[in-house]
N, C-alpha and C positions, 0 to 999 in steps of 0.2 A: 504539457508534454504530449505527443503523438504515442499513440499508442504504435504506430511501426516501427518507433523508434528503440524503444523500450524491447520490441520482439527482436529488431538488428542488434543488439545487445545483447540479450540472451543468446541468438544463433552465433555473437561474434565469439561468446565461451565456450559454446559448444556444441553442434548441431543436433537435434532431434527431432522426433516425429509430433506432430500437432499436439498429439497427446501429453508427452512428455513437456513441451514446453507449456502446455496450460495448468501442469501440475507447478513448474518450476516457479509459473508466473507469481504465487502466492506469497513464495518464499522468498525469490528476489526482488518483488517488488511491492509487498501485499505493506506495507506500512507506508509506503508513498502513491502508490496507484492499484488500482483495483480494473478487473477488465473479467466478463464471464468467458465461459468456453468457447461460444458461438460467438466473440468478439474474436479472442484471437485468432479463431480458423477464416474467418474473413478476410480478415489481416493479411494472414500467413498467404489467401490464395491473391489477394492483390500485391503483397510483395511478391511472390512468384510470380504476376503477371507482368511485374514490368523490370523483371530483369535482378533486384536484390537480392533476391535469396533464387536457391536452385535445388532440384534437388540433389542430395548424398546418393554419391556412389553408391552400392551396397553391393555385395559379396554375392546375392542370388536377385533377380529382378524380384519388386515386391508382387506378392499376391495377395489373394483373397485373405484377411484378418492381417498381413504384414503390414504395418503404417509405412508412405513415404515418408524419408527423414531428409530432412531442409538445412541448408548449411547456409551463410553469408556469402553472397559473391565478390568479387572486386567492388564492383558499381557500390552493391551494399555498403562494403568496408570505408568507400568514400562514402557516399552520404550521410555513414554517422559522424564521421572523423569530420565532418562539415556542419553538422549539427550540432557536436560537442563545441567547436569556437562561436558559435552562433550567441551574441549577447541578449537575455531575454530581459523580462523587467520578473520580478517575483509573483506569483501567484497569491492572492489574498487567499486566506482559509476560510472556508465556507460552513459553518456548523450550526444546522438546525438548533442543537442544546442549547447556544447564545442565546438566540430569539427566542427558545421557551420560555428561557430564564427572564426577558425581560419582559414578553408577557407575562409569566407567572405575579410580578414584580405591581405586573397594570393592571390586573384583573384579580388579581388573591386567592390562582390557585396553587396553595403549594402541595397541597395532598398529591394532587397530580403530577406535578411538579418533581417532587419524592420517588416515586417512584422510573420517571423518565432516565436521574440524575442516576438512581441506582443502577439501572439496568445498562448505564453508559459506563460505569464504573464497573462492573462485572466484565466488560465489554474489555474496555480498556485492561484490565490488568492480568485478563486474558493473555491479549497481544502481547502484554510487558513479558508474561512468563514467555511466551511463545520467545519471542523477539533474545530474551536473558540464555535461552536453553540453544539457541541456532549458535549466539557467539561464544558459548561455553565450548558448543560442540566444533565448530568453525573455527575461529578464531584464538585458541589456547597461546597460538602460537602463528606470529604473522612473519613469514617469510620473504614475499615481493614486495614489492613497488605496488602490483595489481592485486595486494589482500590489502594491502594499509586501507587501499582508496574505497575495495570492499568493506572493509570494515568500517570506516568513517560512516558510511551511507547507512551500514545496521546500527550504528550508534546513533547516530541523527533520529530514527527511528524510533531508538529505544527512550531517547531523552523527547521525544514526542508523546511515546505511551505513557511515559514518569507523569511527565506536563500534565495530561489529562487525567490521569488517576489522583493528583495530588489537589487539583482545581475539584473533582470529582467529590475527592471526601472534603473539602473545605466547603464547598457548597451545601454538602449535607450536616454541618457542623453550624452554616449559619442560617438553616432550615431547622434547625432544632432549636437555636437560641431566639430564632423567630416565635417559634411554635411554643416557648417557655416562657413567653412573656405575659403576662397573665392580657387576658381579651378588655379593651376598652372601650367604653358603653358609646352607642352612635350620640352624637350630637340631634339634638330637634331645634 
């Protein structure tokens, strides 16, 4: 996924200033794509350059400390609307943890190992509560067409974060019955 596409998205919900949308970006997208600050204001100034986004009205011309605020243009509204029919193939998931694990597996370190698994597992069920707490507060109650489809996507999410926390402690459960086995003498 483009990350322009992701930002015509946020501005198609709602228009805001650089600022605002690098906060949103966390929250609307922080379980499927990740992007720093200085990503998205790049973005934002090449969608501005060529016509997708514009800037918002605003009520006083901005000044000094006022952010401009960026709305979707036409052009924008087509390109996503063009984007959304666009058939892709799926992305494979890419996660370091894998390949620790199966080094851990070639070489025997699992102390190290141990620890990696923990700290992804902290990680993860972090996001789960984060992810559990937005639909609690969000989602109580779904009234459009465009919350169902939101809330599929934080669901996705959430049954993503589940995934990893629950591979997370199964890993550490079969790092234990490793580690319980009693040590067997080398061969000569």
């Amino acid at each position: 996924m483009a990350l322009q596409f992701a930002i015509l998205t946020a501005l198609a919900e709602r228009e805001s200033s650089g600022f605002e949308l690098a906060k949103r970006f966390d929250r609307l997208y922080g379980y499927f794509w990740s992007a720093s600050h200085q990503q998205i204001y790049r973005e934002l100034d090449r969608l501005h350059a060529t016509g997708l986004v514009a800037e918002a009205p605003q009520p006083e011309r901005p000044g000094r400390g006022q952010p401009k605020r960026f709305a979707i243009t036409e052009a924008g509204t087509i390109a996503l609307r063009d984007w959304t029919g666009e058939i892709d193939e799926p992305t494979h998931h890419r996660e370091s943890l894998i390949v620790k694990t199966r080094a851990a597996a070639s070489v025997g370190d699992f102390d190290g190992l141990r620890a990696v698994i923990a700290h992804h597992l902290a990680v993860h069920g972090s996001d789960l509560v984060k992810h559990t707490e937005i639909e609690t507060r969000d989602f109580s109650s779904v009234d459009t067409d465009a919350d169902a489809l939101r809330h599929l996507v934080l669901k996705a999410g959430i049954a993503m974060e589940q995934l990893w926390v629950d591979w997370c402690r199964e890993a550490l459960d079969t790092l234990d019955t490793i580690q319980a086995r009693p040590a067997t003498e080398p061969t000569i």
